[in-house]
C-alpha positions in Angstrom: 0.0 0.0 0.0 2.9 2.0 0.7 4.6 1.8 -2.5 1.2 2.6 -4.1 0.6 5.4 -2.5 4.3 7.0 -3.0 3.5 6.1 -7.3 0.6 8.1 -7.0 1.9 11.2 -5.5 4.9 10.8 -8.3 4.7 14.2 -10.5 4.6 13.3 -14.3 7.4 13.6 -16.7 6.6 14.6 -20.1 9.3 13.3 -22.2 9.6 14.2 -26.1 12.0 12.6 -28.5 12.8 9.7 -26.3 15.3 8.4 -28.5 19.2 6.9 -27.4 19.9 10.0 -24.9 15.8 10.0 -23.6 16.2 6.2 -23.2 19.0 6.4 -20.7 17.4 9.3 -19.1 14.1 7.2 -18.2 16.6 5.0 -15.5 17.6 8.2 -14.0 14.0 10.1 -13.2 11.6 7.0 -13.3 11.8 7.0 -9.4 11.2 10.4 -8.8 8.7 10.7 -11.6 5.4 8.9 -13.6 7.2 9.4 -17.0 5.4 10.3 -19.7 7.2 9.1 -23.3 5.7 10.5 -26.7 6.6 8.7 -29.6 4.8 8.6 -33.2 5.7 4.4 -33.4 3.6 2.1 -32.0 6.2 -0.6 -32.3 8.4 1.7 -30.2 5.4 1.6 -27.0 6.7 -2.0 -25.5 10.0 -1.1 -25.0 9.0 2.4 -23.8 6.7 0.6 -21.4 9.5 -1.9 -20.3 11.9 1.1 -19.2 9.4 2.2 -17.0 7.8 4.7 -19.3 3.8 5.1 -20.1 4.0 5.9 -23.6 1.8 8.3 -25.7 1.0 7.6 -29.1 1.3 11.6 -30.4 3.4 13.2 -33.2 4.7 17.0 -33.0 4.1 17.1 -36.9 0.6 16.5 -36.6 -0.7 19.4 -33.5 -4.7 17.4 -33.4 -2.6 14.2 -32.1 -1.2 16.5 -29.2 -4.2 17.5 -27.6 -4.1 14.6 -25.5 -0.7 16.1 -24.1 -2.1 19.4 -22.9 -1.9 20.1 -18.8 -0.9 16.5 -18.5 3.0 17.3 -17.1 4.4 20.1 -15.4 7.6 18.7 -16.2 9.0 18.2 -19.7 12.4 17.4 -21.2 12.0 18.2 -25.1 14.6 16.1 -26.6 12.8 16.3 -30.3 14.9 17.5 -33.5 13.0 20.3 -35.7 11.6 19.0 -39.1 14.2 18.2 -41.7 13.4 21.3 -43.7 12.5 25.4 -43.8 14.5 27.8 -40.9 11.4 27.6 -38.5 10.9 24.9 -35.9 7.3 23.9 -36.4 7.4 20.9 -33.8 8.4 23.2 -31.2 5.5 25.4 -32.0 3.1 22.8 -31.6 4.4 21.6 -28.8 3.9 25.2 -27.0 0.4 25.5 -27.8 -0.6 22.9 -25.2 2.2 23.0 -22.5 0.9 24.2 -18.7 1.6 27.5 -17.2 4.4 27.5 -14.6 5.6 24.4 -16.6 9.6 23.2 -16.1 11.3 22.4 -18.9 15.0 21.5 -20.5 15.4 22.2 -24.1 18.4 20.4 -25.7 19.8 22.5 -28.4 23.1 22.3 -30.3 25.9 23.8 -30.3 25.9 24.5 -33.9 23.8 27.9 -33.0 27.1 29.4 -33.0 28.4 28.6 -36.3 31.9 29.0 -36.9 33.9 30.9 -34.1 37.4 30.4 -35.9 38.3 28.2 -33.1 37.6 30.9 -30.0 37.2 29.6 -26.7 33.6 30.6 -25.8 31.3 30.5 -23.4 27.3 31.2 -22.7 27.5 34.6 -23.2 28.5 34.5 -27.3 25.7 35.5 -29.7 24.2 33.3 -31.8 25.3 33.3 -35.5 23.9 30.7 -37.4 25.5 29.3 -41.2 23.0 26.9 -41.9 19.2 25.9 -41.8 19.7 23.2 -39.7 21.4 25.6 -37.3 18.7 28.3 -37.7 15.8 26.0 -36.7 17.5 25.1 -33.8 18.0 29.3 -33.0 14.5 29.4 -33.7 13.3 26.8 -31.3 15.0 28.4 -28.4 13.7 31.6 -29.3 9.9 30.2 -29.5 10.1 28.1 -26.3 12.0 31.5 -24.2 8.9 33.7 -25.8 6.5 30.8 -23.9 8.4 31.0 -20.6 8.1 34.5 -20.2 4.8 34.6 -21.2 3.7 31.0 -18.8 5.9 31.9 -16.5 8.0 28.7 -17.2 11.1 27.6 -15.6 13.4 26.5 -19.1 16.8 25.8 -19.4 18.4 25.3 -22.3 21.4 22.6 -23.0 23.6 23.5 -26.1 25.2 20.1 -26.8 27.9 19.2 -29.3 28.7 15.7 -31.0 27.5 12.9 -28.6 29.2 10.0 -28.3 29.1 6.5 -26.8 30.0 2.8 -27.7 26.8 2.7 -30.5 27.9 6.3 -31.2 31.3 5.9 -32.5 32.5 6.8 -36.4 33.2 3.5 -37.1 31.7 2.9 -40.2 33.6 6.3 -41.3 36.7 4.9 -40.6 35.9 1.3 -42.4 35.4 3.3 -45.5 38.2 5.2 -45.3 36.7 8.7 -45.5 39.4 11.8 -45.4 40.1 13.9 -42.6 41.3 17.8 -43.0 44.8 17.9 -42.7 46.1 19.7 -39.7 46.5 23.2 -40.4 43.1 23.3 -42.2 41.4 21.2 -39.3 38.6 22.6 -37.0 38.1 22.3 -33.2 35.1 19.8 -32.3 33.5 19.5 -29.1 31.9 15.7 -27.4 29.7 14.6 -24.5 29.1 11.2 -23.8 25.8 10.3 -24.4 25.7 8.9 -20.5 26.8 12.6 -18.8 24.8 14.0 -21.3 21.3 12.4 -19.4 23.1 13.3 -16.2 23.8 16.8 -17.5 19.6 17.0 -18.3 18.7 15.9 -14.6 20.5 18.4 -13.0 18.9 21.0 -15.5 15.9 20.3 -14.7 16.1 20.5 -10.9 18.8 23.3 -10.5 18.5 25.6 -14.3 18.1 28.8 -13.5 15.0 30.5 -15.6 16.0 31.2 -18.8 19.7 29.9 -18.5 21.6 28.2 -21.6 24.4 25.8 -20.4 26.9 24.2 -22.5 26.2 20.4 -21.7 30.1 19.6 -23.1 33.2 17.6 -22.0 36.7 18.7 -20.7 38.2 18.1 -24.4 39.6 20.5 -26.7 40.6 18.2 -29.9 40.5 18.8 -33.3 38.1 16.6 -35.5 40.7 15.0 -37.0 42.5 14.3 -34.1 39.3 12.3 -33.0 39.0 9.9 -35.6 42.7 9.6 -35.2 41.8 8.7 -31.5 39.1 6.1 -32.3 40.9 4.5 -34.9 43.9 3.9 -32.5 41.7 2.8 -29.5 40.0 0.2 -32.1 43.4 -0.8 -34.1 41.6 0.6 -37.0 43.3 2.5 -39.7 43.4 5.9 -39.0 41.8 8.6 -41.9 44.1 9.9 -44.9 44.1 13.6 -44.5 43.3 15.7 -47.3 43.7 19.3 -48.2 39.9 21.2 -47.7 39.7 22.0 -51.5 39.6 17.8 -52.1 37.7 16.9 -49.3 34.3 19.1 -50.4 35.0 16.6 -53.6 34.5 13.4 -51.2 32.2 14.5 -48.3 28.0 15.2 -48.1 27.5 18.2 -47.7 26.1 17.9 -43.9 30.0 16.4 -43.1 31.0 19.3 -44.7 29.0 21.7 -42.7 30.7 20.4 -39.8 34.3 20.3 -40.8 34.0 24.1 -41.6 32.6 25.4 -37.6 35.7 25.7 -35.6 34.9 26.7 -32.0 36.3 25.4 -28.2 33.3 25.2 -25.5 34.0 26.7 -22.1 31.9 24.4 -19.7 32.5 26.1 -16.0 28.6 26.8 -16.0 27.7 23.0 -15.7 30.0 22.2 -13.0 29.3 25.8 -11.0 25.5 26.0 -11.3 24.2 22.4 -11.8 26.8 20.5 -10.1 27.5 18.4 -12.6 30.2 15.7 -11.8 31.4 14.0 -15.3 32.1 10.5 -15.9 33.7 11.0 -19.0 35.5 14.0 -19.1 38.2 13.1 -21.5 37.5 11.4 -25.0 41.0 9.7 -25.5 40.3 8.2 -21.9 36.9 7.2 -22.7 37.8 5.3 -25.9 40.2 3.3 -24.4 38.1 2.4 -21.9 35.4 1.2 -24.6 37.5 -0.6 -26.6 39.1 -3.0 -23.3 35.5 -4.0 -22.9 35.1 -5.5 -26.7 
C-alpha cells in the first residue's frame, strides 16, 4: 500500500523525442517521476513501457494528435529534433500551444547555433550566429520556447550540446570506408559529451536551471576533429583517416560532413559544474575510448 501510494503522488514527466539520450534518461528520473514518453511508433510503446515509461501515441508534426498532451506534465524534457526542412521549428510550435503554465522544462539545443567561431574559446554569453538551416531552426526553437516561458511563466533551461558519443555512437563505419580527414593546419576544433553525462547533464537541469539559462552540456576536451578519428581508430586498431587538403575533401564528403568540418569553436563548460553540479564521468574522450574498446 505504501509503494502505491508513493506512485501516486509521483509528479509526471513529459518526455519528447525519447530516442538513445531520452532512453538512458528514463533509468535516472523514473523514481522520482510517472514518465510520460511521446513517440509517433507504436512498435516503439513495449519497449517504452519496459523502461518504466507510459507511452503516448502523439506526433509533433501533426498538432490534433497533441491535444491529449495538454496540462498532463508540469515537467517536460523536449529532446525532439525540428523537421528536416524550412529555418522555423514547427514541432516546437506545436508543442507550446498545449504546454501548462508554470511548466519546467530543458530544451536540448546544439551547439551548432554558433556557427563557426574560428576556433575561440567561448562561453554562454556568445551570440548566436547561425550558417546553416539546420542551425537556424535550432535558433528558432529556443527563441519560440524563451517567448512561452516568459509569457507562462515557465522555468526553461536550455542545453547546447555538441557531438555525442558512446560505444553505439562511434565513427566507425567512417573509418571502415576510409573517409578523409582535414589535414592539420586546415582542421577545425570539435566539441563531445558522452551520451551517459549528457542524461546526467539534463537531470541536474531540470532541478537546479536557473530561468531562462543556456548551459553548454560539453566535456573537458579540446581536440580537433581530426584528431578524433585519429583517437578512435587507435583505440579500435583501426586505420586511421588519410588527410586531405579542404579543396579535395568538399569533392569526397555530403554536404552535412562538410558543414561540420568548416565550424571551428572550443566550449568553455565552467557553468555545468558551478551552477548544476555536474560531476562527469567522461571528461576526457582519449580516456573514454580506451576504456570502450578493453571492454570488446
Amino acid at each position: 500500500m505504501n509503494n502505491i501510494k508513493h506512485t501516486l503522488k509521483r509528479p509526471r514527466l513529459l518526455v519528447l523525442g525519447c530516442g538513445d539520450v531520452g532512453m538512458r534518461l528514463l533509468p535516472l528520473l523514473r523514481h522520482r517521476f510517472r514518465i510520460v514518453a511521446v513517440t509517433s511508433s507504436p512498435e516503439r510503446c513495449a519497449e517504452l513501457r519496459a523502461a518504466g515509461a507510459i507511452p503516448i501515441l502523439a506526433d509533433l508534426d501533426r498538432p490534433a494528435t497533441l491535444k491529449r498532451l495538454a496540462g498532463l506534465a508540469h515537467h517536460v524534457v523536449h529532446l525532439a529534433p525540428p523537421q528536416s526542412e524550412g529555418v522555423r521549428d514547427q514541432r516546437t510550435r506545436n508543442l507550446c500551444a498545449i504546454l501548462p503554465e508554470g511548466a519546467r522544462m530543458v530544451y536540448v539545443s546544439t551547439t551548432g547555433v554558433y556557427g563557426d567561431c574560428g576556433g575561440a574559446l567561448i562561453d554562454e554569453t556568445r551570440p548566436v550566429a547561425p550558417r546553416n538551416a539546420r542551425a537556424m531552426r535550432r535558433v528558432d526553437a529556443e527563441q519560440v520556447l524563451r517567448k512561452w516561458a516568459r509569457a507562462s511563466g515557465a522555468r526553461l533551461a536550455i542545453l547546447r550540446v555538441p557531438g555525442i558519443y558512446a560505444r553505439d555512437r562511434l565513427p566507425l563505419r567512417r573509418l571502415q570506408q576510409g573517409t578523409p580527414a582535414l589535414l592539420a593546419q586546415e582542421d577545425v576544433f570539435t566539441n563531445h559529451i558522452h551520451a551517459d553525462d549528457l542524461a546526467r547533464i539534463v537531470v541536474q537541469a531540470l532541478f537546479k536551471g536557473r530561468p531562462g539559462r543556456v548551459y553548454h552540456a560539453v566535456d573537458d576536451t579540446q581536440m580537433k576533429m581530426a584528431d578524433y578519428f585519429d583517437a578512435v581508430a587507435d583505440a579500435f586498431g583501426m586505420a586511421r583517416p588519410p588527410r586531405v587538403a579542404r579543396e579535395q575533401l568538399v569533392l569526397q564528403v555530403s554536404p552535412m560532413l562538410l558543414s561540420f568540418m568548416s565550424e571551428s569553436r572550443r566550449m568553455r563548460n565552467a557553468r555545468i559544474k558551478r551552477e548544476l553540479g555536474v560531476r562527469l564521468r567522461h571528461p576526457d574522450v582519449c580516456t573514454s575510448l580506451t576504456a570502450m574498446a578493453l571492454v570488446e
